[in-house]
C-alpha positions as CSV (number, residue, x, y, z in Angstrom):
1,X,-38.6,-29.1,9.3
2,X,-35.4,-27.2,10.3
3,X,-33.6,-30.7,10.7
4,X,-34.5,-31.8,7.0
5,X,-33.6,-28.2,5.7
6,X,-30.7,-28.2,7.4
7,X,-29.3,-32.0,7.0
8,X,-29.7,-31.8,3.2
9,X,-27.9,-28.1,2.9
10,X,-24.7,-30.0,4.4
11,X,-25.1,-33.0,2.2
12,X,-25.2,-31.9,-0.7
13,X,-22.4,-32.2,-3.1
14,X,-19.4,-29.1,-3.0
15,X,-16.5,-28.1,-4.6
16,X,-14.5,-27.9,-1.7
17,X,-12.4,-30.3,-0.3
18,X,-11.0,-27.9,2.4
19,X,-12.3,-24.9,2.3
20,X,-10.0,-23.5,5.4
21,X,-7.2,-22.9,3.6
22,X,-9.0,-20.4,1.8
23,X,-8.9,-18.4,5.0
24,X,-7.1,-15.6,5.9
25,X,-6.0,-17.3,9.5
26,X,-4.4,-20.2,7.2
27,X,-0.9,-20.0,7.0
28,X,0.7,-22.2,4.1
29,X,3.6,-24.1,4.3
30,X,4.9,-22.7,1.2
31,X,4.9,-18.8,1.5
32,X,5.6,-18.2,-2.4
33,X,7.1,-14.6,-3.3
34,X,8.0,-13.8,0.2
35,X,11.6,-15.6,0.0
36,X,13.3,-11.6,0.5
37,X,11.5,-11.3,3.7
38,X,11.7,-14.7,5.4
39,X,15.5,-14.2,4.4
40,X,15.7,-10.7,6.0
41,X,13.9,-11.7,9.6
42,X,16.5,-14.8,9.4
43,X,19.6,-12.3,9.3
44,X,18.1,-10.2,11.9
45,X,16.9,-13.1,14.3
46,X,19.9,-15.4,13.5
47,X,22.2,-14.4,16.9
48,X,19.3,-16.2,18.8
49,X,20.4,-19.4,17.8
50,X,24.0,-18.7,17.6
51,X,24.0,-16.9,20.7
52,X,21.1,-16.6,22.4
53,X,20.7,-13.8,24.7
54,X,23.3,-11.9,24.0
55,X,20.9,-8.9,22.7
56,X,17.7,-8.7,22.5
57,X,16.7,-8.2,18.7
58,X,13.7,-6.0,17.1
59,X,12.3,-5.8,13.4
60,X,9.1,-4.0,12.2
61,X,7.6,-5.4,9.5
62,X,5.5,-2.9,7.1
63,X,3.2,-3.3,4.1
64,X,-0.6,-2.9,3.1
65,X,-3.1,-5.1,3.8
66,X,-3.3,-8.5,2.6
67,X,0.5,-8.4,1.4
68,X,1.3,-11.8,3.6
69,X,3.1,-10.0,6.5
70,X,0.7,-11.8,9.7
71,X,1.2,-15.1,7.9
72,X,5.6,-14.6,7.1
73,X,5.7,-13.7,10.5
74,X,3.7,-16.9,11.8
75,X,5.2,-19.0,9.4
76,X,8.9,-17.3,10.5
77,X,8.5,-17.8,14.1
78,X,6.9,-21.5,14.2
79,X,10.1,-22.6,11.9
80,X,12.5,-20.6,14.4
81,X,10.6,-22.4,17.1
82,X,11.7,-25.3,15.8
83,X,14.9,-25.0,14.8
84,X,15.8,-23.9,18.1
85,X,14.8,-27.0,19.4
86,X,17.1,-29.0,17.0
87,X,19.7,-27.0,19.1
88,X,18.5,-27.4,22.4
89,X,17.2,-24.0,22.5
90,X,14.3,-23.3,24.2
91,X,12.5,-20.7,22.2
92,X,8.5,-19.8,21.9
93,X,7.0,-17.9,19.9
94,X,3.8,-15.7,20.5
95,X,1.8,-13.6,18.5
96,X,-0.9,-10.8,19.5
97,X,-3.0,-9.3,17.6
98,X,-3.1,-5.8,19.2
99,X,-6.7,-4.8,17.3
100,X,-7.8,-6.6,20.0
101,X,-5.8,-6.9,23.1
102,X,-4.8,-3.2,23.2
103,X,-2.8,-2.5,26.5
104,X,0.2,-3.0,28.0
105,X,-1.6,-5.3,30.2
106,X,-3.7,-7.4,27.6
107,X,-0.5,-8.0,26.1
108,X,1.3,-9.2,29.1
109,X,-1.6,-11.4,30.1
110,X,-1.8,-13.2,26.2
111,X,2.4,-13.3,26.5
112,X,1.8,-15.6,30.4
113,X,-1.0,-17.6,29.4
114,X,1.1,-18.6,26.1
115,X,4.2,-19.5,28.6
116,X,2.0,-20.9,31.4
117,X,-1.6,-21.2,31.3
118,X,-1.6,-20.9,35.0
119,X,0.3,-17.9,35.9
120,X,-2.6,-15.3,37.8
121,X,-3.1,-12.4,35.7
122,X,-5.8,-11.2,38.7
123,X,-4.8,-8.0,41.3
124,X,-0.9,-7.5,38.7
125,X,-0.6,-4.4,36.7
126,X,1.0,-5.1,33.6
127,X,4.5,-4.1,34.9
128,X,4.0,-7.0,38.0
129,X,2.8,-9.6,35.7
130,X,5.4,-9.3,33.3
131,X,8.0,-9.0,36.4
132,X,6.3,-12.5,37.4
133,X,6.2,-13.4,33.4
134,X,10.0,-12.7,33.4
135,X,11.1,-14.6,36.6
136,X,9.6,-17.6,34.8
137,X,11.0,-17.9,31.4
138,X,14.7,-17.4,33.4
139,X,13.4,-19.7,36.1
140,X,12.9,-21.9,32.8
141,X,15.3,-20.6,30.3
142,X,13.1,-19.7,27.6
143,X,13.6,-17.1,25.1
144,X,10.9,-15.4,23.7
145,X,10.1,-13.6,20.0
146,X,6.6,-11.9,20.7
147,X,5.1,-10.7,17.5
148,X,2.7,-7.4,17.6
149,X,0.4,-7.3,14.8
150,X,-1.5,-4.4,14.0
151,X,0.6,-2.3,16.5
152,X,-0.7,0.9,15.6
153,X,-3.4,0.4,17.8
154,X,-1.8,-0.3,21.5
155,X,0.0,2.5,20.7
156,X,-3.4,4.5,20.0
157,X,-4.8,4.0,23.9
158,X,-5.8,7.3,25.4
159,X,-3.7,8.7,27.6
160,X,-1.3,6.2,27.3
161,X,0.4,7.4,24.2
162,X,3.7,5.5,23.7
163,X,4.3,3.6,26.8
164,X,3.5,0.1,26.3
165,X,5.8,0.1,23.2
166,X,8.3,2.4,25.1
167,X,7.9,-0.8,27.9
168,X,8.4,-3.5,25.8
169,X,11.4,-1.7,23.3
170,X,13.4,-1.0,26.7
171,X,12.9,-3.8,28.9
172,X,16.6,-4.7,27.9
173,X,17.8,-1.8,29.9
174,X,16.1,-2.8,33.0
175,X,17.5,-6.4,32.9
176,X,21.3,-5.1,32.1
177,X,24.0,-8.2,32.5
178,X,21.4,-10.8,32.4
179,X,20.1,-13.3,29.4
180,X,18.1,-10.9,27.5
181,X,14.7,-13.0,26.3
182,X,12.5,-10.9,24.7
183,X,12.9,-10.2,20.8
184,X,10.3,-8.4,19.0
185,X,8.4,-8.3,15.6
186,X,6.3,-5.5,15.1
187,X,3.6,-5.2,11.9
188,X,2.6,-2.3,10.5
189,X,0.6,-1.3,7.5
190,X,2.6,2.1,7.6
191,X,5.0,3.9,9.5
192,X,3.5,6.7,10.7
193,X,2.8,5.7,13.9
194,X,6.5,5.9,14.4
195,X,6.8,9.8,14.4
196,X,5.3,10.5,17.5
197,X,7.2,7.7,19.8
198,X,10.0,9.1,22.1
199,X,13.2,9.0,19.6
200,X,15.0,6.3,21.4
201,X,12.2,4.2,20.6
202,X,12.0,5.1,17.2
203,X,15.6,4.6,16.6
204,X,15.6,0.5,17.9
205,X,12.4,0.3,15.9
206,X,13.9,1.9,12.7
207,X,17.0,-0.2,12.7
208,X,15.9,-3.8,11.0
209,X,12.7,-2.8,8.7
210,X,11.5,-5.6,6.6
211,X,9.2,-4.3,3.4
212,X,6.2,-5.8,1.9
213,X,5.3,-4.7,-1.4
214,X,2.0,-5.4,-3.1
215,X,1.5,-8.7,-5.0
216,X,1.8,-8.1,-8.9
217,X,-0.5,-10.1,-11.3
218,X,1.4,-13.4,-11.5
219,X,1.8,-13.4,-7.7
220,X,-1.5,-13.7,-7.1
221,X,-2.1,-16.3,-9.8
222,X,0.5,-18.1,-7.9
223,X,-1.2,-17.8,-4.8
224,X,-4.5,-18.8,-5.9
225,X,-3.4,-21.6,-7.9
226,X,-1.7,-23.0,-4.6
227,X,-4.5,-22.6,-2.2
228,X,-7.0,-23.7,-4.8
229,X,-5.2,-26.9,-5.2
230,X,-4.9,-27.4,-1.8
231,X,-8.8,-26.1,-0.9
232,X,-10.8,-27.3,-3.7
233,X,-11.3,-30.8,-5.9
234,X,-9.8,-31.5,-9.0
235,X,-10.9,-29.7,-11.6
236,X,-13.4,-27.6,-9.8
237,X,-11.3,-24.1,-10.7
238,X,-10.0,-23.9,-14.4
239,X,-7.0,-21.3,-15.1
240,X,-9.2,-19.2,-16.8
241,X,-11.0,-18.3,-13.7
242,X,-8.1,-17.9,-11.4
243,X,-6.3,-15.9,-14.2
244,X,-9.5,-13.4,-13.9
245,X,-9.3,-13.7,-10.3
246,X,-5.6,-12.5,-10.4
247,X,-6.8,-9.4,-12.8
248,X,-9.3,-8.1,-10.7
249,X,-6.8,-8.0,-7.4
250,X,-4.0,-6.8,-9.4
251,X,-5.0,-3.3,-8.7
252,X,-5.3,-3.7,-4.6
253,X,-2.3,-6.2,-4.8
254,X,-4.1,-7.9,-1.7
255,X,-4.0,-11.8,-2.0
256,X,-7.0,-11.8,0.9
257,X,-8.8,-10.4,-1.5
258,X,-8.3,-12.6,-4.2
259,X,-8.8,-16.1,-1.6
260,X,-12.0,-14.2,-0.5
261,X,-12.9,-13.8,-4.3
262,X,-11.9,-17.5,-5.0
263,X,-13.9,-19.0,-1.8
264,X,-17.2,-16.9,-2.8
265,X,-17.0,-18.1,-6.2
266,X,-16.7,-21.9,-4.8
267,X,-20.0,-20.7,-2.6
268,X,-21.7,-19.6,-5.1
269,X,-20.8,-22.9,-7.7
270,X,-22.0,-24.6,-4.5
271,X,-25.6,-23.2,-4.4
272,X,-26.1,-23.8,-7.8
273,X,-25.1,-27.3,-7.9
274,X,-22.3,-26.7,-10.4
275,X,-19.5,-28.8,-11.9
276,X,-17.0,-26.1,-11.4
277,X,-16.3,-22.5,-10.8
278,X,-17.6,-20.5,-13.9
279,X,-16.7,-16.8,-14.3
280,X,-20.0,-15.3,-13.2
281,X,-19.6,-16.8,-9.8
282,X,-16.6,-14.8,-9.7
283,X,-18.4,-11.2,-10.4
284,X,-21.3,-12.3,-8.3
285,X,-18.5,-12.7,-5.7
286,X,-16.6,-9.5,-6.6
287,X,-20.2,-7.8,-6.2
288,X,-20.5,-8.8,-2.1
289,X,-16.8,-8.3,-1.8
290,X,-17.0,-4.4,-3.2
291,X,-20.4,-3.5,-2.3
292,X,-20.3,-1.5,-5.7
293,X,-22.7,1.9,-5.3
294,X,-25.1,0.4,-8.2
295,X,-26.4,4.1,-8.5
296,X,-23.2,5.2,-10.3
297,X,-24.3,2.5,-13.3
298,X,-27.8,3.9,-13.3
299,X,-26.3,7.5,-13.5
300,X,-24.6,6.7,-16.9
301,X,-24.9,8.3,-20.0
302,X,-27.5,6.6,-22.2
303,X,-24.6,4.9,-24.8
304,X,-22.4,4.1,-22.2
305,X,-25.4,2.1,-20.3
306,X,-25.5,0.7,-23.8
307,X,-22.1,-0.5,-24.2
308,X,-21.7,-2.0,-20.5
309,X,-25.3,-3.7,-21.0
310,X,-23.4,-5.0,-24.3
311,X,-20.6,-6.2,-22.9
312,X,-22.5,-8.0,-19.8
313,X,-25.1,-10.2,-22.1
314,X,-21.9,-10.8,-24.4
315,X,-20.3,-12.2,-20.5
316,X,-23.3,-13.8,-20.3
317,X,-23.8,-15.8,-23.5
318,X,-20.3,-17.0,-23.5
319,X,-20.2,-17.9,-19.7
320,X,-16.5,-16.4,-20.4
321,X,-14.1,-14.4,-18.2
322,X,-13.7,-11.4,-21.3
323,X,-14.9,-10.5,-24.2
324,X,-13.8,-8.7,-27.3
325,X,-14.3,-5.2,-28.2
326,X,-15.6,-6.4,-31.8
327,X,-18.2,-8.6,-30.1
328,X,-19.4,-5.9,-27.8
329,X,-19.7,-3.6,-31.0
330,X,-22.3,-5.9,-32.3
331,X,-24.2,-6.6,-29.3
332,X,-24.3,-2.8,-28.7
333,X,-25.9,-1.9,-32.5
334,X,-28.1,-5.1,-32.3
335,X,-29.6,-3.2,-28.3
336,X,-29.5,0.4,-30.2
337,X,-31.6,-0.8,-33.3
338,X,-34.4,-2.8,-31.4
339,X,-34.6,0.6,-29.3
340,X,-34.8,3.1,-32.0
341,X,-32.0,4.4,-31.4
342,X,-28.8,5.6,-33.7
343,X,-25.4,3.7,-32.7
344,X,-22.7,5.9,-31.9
345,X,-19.8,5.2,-34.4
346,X,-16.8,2.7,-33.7
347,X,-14.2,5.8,-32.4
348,X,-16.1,6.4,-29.2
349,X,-16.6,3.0,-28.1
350,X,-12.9,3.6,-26.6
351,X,-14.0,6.7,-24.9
352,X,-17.1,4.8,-23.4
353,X,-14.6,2.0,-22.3
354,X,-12.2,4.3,-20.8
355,X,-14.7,6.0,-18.7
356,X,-16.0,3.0,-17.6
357,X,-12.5,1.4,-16.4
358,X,-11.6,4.8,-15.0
359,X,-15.2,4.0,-12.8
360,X,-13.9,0.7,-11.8
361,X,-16.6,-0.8,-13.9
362,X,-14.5,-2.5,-16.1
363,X,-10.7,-3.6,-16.4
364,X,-9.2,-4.3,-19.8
365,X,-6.0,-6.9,-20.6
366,X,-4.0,-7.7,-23.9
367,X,-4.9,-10.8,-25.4
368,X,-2.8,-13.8,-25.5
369,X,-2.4,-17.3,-26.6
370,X,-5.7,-18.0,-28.0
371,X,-6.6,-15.0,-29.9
372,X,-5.1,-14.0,-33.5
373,X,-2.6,-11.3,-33.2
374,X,-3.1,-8.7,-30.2
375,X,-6.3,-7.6,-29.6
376,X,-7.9,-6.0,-26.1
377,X,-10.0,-7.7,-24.1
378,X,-13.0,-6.3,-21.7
379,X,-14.2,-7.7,-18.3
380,X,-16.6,-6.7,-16.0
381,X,-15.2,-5.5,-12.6
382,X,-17.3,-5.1,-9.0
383,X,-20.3,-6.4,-11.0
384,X,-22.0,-9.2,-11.9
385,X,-23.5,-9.7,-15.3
386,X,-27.0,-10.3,-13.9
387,X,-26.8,-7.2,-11.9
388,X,-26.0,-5.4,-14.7
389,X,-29.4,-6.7,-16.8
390,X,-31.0,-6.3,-14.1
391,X,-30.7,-2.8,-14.0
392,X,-29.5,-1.8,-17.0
393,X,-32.5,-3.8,-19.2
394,X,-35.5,-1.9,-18.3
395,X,-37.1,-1.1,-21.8
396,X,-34.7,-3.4,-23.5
């Protein structure tokens, strides 16, 4: 029965305790390693609390994906939000996401039902319903700081080119010697979309730009280690998995990557009715996260199938997060010998390994506490050990 199936799929015992904060839509309290930009948007956005409406303020906010800009800017404007009321300033803060509401219009309409549910966005074009939009938050002295994420893409609408920005930048001009009460925040992975905007626009846009670099290694082992404490039970992710977590985003620097990593992994402990998140779940993970072309593995050259076969059933058998180059050595002579065939000698196991990292097969690190002396370890990246037997083992 569906009831039964279903019923005893959300019983059974998890990892999770709160599996939300795992999403990307979560935005933590604690925004660690973006102290520079919250600081930055405060010096820009600081004359609406000591004087607010004297100009209308604008800052675009620019990095790569997954570099915390959406969730600074969410967490920036709810904390303005409320320190303005401390002082008796009425302030709101709004943000669109302009992937999806594209126009001038959509915008406008998102703004009004924000303000007041009940304004009528029916028979307006966007420059009457944010005339209406206006007449309200003076009627009500509100200030506004609209946030538009993903801008790129209201700016992208055929045939409308630059207006709705070229609206929305300006609309201090059409309200001269009045309050002004609309401060923007635009977010940008780049800022190419820039160039082609009339150059008064592009000059007020220019002006205040607040940088997002990607997350280094030990960023995103912060990150994790947060949201994991906050997400999951005690002692359901060890530090060696969240430490391999951080490795394999290092390269994209994208901390949505590495929560999407960390909340597969917990899924995949989950099915398995595991005690805790073992390193496996994490390639598993990696493998629906990358959808890794499997026919580059197959296209390998017989010894370099070898070696990554080694180093996967060397994963395997000690359920660990890397393995040593010595270990793989012997696990590769072990596979050549029960096949027949001669070993390649110890020199070009490093060209095998670089070829394979330089695939984005594998990642290497430098040992640390744990190992004697300095020694390089090797982890499987974008695969998951079984997939690797799987396809790899034929004839094994």
């Amino acid at each position: 029965m569906a009831y039964d199936i279903i019923a005893n799929e959300i019983g059974r015992p998890t990892l999770f305790k709160d599996e939300g904060k795992l999403f990307p839509d979560h935005v933590p309290t604690n925004l660690v390693h973006r102290d520079t930009q919250l600081k930055a948007l405060g010096r820009v956005f600081r004359v609406i609390m000591e004087s607010p409406g004297a100009v209308a303020q604008k800052a675009t906010l620019v990095g790569d994906v997954g570099v915390g800009k959406t969730a600074v800017a969410k967490r920036f404007g709810s904390t303005m939000e409320a320190l303005a009321k401390e002082r008796g300033i009425n302030l709101r803060y709004v943000h669109v996401n302009c992937y999806k509401d594209r126009t001038l219009f959509l915008v406008v309409k998102k703004v009004a039902q924000q303000i007041l549910p009940s304004i009528p966005d029916r028979g307006f074009s966007a420059q009457e319903l944010f005339q209406t939009l206006w007449r309200i938050l003076e009627a009500e002295n509100i200030y506004l700081l609209l946030a538009l994420d993903e801008i790129d893409f209201l700016i992208s609408v055929a045939g409308e080119k630059d207006a709705p920005l070229y609206y929305l930048s300006r609309v201090a001009d059409e309200y001269l010697n009045r309050p002004q009460r609309l401060n923007l925040m635009l977010i940008t992975r780049n800022l190419e979309f820039v160039s082609g905007l009339d150059r008064s626009v592009q000059s007020t846009l220019l002006h205040n730009v607040v940088r997002f670099d990607k997350y280094g290694v030990e960023q995103l082992y912060d990150i994790i280690r947060l949201r994991a404490y906050d997400a999951m039970k005690d002692g359901a992710v060890g530090e060696e998995v969240l430490s391999m977590i951080a490795d394999i985003s290092s390269p994209r620097g994208d901390a949505r990557y590495a929560l999407e990593l960390l909340w597969r992994a917990g899924k995949y402990a989950d099915e398995e009715g595991a005690m805790k998140v073992m390193p496996e779940h994490v390639r598993k993970a990696q493998l629906d996260v990358s959808q890794f072309p499997m026919h580059i593995v197959l296209d390998l050259p017989l010894h370099e199938r070898l070696f990554l076969l080694s180093v996967a059933k060397v994963l395997k058998r000690s359920r660990a997060a890397y393995v040593t180059m010595g270990d793989v050595e012997s696990t590769y002579r072990v596979l050549c010998e029960s096949q027949g065939i001669e070993p390649r000698r110890h020199t070009q196991f490093w060209e095998y390994l670089q070829n394979l990292r330089n695939l984005g097969i594998l990642y290497t690190k430098i040992s640390g506490a744990g190992y004697r002396g300095k020694t390089t370890l090797i982890g499987l990246l974008n695969l998951s050990t079984e997939a690797v037997e799987k396809g790899l083992s034929k004839g094994d």
